[in-house]
C-alpha positions as CSV (number, residue, x, y, z in Angstrom):
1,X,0.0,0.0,0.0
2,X,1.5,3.9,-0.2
3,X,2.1,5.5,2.7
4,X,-0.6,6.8,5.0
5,X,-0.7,8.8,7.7
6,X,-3.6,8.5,10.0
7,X,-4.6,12.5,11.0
8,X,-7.1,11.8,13.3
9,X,-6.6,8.7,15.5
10,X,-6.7,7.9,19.3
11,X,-4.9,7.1,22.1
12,X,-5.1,7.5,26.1
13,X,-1.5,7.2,27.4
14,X,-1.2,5.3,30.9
15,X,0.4,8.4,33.6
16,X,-2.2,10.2,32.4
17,X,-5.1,7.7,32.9
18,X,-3.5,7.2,36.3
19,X,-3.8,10.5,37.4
20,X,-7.3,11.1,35.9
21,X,-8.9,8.4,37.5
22,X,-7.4,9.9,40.8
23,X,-9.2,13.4,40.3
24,X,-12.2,12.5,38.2
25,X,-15.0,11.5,40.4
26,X,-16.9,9.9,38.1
27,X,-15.6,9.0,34.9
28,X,-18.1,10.1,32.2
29,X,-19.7,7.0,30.6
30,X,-17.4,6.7,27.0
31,X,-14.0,6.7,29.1
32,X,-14.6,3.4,30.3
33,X,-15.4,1.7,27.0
34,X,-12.2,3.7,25.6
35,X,-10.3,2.5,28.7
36,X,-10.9,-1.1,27.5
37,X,-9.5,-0.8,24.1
38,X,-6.2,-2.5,24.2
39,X,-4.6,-0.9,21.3
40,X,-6.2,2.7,23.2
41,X,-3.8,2.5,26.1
42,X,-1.3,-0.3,25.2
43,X,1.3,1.1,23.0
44,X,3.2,-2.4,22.1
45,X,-0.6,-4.0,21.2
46,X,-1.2,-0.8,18.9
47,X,2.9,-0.9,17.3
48,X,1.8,-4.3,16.5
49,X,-1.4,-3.7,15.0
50,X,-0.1,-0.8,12.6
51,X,2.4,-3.3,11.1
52,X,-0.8,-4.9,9.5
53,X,-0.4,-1.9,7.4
54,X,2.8,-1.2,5.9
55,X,3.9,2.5,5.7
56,X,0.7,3.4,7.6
57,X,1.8,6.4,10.3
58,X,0.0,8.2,13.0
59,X,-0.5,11.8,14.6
60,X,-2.2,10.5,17.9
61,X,-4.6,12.8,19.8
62,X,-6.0,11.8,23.3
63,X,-9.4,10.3,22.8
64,X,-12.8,12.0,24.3
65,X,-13.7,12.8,26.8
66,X,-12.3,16.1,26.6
67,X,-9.7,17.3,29.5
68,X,-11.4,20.1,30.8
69,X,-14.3,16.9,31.8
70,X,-12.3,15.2,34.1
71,X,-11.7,17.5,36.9
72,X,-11.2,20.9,38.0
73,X,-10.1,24.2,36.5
74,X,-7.0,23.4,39.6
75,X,-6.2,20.0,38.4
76,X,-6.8,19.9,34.5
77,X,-3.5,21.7,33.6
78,X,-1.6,19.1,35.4
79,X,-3.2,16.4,33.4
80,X,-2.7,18.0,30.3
81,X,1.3,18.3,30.7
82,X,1.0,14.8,31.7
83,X,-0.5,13.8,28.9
84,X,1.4,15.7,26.1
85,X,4.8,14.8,27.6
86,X,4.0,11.3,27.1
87,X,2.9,12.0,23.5
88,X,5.6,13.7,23.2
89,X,7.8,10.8,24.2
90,X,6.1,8.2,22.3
91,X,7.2,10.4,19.0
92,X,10.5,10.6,20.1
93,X,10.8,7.0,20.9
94,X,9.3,6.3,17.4
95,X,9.3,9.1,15.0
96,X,8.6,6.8,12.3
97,X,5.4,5.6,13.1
98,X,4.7,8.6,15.0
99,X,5.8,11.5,13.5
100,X,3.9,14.0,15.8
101,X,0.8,14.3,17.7
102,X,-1.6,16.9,18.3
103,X,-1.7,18.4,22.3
104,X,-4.5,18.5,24.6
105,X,-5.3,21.8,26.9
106,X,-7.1,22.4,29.7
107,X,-10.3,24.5,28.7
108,X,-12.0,24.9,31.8
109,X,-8.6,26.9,32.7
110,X,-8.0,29.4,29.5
111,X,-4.8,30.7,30.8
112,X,-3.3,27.9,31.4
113,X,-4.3,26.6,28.1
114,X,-2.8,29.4,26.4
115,X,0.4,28.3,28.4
116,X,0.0,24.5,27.5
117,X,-0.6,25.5,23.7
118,X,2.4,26.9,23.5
119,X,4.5,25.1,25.3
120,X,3.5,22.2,23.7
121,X,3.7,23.0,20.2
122,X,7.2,25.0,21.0
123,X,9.4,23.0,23.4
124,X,7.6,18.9,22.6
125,X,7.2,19.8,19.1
126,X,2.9,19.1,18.5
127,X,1.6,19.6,15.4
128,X,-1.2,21.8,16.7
129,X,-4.1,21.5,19.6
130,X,-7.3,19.3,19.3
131,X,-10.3,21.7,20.7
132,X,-13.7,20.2,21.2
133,X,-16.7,21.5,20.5
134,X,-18.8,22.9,22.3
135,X,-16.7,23.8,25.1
136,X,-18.3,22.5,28.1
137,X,-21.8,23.6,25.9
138,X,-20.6,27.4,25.1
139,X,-19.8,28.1,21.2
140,X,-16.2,27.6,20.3
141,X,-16.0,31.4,18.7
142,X,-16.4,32.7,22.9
143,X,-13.1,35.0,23.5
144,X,-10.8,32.5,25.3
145,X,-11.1,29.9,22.9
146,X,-11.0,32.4,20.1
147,X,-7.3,33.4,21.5
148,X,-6.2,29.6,21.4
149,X,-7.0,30.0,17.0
150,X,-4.9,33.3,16.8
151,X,-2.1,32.3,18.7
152,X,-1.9,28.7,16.5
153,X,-2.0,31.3,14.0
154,X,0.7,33.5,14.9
155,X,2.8,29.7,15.7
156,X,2.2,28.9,12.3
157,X,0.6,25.5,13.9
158,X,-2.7,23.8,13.4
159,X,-6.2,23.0,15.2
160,X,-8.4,20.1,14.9
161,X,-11.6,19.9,15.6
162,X,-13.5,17.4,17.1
163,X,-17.3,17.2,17.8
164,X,-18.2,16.4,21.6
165,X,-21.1,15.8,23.9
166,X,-23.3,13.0,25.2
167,X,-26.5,11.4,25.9
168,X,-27.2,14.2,28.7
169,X,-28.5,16.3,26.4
170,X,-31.7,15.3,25.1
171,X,-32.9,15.9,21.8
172,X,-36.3,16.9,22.9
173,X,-38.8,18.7,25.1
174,X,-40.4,16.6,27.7
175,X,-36.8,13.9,27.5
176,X,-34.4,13.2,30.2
177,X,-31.5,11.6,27.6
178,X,-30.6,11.8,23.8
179,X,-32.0,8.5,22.7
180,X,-31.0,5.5,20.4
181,X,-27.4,7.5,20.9
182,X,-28.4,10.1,18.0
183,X,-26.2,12.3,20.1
184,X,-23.2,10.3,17.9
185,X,-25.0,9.8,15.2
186,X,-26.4,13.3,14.2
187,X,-25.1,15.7,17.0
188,X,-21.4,15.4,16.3
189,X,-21.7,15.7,12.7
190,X,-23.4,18.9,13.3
191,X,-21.6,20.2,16.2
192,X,-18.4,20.2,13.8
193,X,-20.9,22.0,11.1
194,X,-21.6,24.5,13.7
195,X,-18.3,25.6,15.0
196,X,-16.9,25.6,11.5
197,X,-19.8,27.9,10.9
198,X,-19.5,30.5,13.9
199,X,-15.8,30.3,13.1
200,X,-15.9,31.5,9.6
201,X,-18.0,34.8,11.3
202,X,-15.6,35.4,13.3
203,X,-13.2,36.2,10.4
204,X,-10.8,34.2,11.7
205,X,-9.5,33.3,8.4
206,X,-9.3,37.0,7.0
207,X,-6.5,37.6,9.9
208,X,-4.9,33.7,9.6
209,X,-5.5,32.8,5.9
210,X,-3.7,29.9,6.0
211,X,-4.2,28.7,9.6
212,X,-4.8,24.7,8.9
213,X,-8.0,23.9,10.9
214,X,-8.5,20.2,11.0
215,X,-12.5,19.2,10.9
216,X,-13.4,15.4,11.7
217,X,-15.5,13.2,10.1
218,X,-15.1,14.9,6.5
219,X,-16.3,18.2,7.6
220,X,-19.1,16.6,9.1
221,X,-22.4,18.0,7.1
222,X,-21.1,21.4,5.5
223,X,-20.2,19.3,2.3
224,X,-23.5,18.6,2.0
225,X,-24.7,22.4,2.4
226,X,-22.7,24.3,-0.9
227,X,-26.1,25.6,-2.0
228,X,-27.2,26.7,1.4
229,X,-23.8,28.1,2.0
230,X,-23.7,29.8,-1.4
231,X,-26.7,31.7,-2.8
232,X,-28.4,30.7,0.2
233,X,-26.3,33.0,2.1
234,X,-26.7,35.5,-0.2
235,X,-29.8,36.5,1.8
236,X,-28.0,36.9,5.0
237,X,-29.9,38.5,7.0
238,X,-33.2,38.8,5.6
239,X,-34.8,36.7,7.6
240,X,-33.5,37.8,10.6
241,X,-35.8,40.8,12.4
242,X,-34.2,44.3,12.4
243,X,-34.3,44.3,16.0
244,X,-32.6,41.7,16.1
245,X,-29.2,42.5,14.1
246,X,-26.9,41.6,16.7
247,X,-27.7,37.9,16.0
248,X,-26.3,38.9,12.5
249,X,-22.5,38.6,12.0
250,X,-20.4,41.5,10.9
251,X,-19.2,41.5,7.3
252,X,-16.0,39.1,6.8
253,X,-13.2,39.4,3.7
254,X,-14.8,36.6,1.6
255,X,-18.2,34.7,0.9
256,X,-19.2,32.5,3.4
257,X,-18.6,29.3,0.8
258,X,-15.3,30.7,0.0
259,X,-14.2,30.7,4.1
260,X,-15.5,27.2,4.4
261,X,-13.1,26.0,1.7
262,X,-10.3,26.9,3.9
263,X,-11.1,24.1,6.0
264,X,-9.2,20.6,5.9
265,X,-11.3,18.2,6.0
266,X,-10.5,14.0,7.2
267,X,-11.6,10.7,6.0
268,X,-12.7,9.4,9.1
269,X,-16.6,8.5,7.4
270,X,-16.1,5.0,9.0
271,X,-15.2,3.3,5.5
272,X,-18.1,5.8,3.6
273,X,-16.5,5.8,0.1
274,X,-19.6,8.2,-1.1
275,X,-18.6,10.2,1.7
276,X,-15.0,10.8,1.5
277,X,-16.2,11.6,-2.4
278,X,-18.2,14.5,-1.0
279,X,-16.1,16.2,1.2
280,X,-13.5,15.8,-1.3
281,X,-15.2,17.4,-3.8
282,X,-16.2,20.4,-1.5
283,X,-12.5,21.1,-0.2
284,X,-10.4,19.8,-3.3
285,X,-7.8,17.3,-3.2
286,X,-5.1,19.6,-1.4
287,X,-7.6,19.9,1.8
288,X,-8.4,16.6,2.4
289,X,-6.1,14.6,5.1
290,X,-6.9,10.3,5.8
291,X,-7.5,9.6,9.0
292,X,-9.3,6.4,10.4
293,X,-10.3,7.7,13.9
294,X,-9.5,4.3,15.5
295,X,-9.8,2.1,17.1
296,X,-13.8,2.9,17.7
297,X,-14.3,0.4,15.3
298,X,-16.2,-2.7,16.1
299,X,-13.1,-4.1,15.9
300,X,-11.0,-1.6,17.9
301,X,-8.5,-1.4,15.5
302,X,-8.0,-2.3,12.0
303,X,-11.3,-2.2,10.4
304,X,-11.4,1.6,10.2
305,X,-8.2,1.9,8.8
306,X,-8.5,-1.2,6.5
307,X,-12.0,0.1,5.1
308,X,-11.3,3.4,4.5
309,X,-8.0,2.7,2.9
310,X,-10.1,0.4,1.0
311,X,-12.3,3.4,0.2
312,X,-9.8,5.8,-0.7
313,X,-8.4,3.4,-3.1
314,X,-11.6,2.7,-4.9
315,X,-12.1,6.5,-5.6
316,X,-12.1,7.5,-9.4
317,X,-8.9,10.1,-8.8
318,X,-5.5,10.7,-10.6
319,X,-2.5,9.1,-8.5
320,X,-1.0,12.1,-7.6
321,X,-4.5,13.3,-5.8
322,X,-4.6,9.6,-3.9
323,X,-1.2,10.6,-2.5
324,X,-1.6,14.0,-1.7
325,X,-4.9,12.4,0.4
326,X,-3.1,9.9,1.9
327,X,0.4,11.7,3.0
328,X,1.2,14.2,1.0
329,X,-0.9,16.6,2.8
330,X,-0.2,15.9,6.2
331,X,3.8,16.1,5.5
332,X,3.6,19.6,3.5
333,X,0.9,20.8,6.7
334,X,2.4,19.9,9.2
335,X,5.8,19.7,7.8
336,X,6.7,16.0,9.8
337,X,10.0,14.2,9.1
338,X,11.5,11.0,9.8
339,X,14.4,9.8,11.8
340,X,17.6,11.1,10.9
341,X,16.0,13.9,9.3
């Protein structure tokens, strides 16, 4: 197979599990499925599996839930160095398979975030910050998340985003849960649509043009949208009361279909060929990043990465856009190297 490197994939690294089950009172319901995973928190178990696939690579993120769940504005900064110096390690260790990883921050703490950003993308060498969305429920475009963005910016460093929330937040009136898990299903695809969407308002890519913003899951539903995004937008604001103009955002640089271009988008459609196919056509073949987002597979390990490979190499594109999807990408974005190098 060519070479592949896996943008959006998942670990939990063990000093940091130990120290989170020590301050998290109660562990929020997903960690202990994740916790289970061998290949989540084994590193020799997931070496192994990854040899399955020759010249497959990784850029490991922590898995959900996010940091800023599992304790206290006090004690998440200490489990977030914890955590990213043992990423850190691992790519050190093993720069070939693991040619960076992507940092996790605090949020409940926003200072100290803005610390941990940059100390980790500075002195352990991350390839960015993963930021999930919403932030313990508030919009990802609030002030001290907004500063996290520009100063990736100003690093020339990335951000990828990854959809979050659970079953506690029922779908409707009258309902104490989200049922048939729909909060998976639906939500997080349109939790990425949204932030993406207040994002773009923000004009955050009118200061940081080329800021690489990493959206899961294809870019969730805004593939899907280009005619709601385009002329539909065209209309902005005419359906919105005139007392009520603050709920309109001021004007940004481009169209609203042009920002949401900017956007890199993943493969991570759990083996969707017609899916990949869509978000590629929306972002173009020098946006789109493979990724596998294992091991939540039924599985827990190859069959994401064996299926969308599978996908990927089934598509009706030249060579030179396959590779470009599959590597070429991530090593001009994020500008990774090998050993020796």
């Amino acid at each position: 197979m060519d070479e592949a490197i896996d943008v959006f994939c998942h670990c939990l690294t063990p000093r940091f599990c130990n120290r989170a089950l020590e301050v998290c009172v109660t562990p929020p319901l997903m960690w202990t499925r994740a916790l289970n995973m061998k290949v989540m928190v084994d590193i020799e178990a997931r070496l192994s599996l990854m040899k399955g696939f020759p010249g497959y690579r990784q850029i490991p993120s922590l898995a959900s839930p996010p940091i800023e769940m599992l304790g206290t504005p006090e004690q998440t900064p200490e489990l977030a160095r914890i955590a990213n110096d043992e990423l850190a390690e691992m790519c050190q260790q093993r720069l070939d398979e693991f040619p960076s990883f992507v940092a996790s921050l605090p949020l409940n703490n926003p200072e100290e975030s803005m610390v941990e950003a940059e100390r980790a993308t500075r002195d352990l060498g991350a390839a960015g910050i993963q930021i999930f969305t919403p932030v313990l429920g508030r919009a990802v475009d609030q002030p001290e998340i907004l500063q996290l963005f520009e100063l990736m910016g100003t690093l020339g460093k990335a951000v990828w985003l990854h959809p979050a929330g659970g079953m506690n937040r029922p779908d409707y009136q009258g309902e104490k849960v989200s049922r048939f898990e729909s909060w998976w299903t639906l939500r997080w695809p349109y939790e990425s649509s949204l932030a993406m969407y207040r994002l773009i308002f923000t004009g955050i890519f009118d200061r940081y043009p080329d800021l690489p913003i990493v959206t899961h899951h294809s870019g969730g539903m805004i593939p899907m949208m280009a005619g709601r995004l385009g002329s539909g937008l065209e209309l902005l604001g005419t359906r919105t009361p005139p007392e009520m103009e603050e709920a309109i955002a001021p004007a940004i640089g481009e169209k609203p279909l042009e920002a949401m271009r900017r956007f890199y988008a993943d493969t991570a459609t759990f083996g969707s060929r017609s899916a990949i196919e869509c978000g590629l056509e929306f972002f173009g073949p020098d946006r789109m990043l493979f990724a596998s987002d294992m091991p939540f597979d039924p599985e827990e390990g190859p069959g994401y990465i064996r299926e969308t490979l599978k996908a990927i190499g089934e598509m009706n594109i030249s060579d030179e856009d396959r590779q470009k999807v599959l590597s070429g990408n991530a090593e001009r974005i994020f500008r990774l190297k090998r050993e020796g190098e």
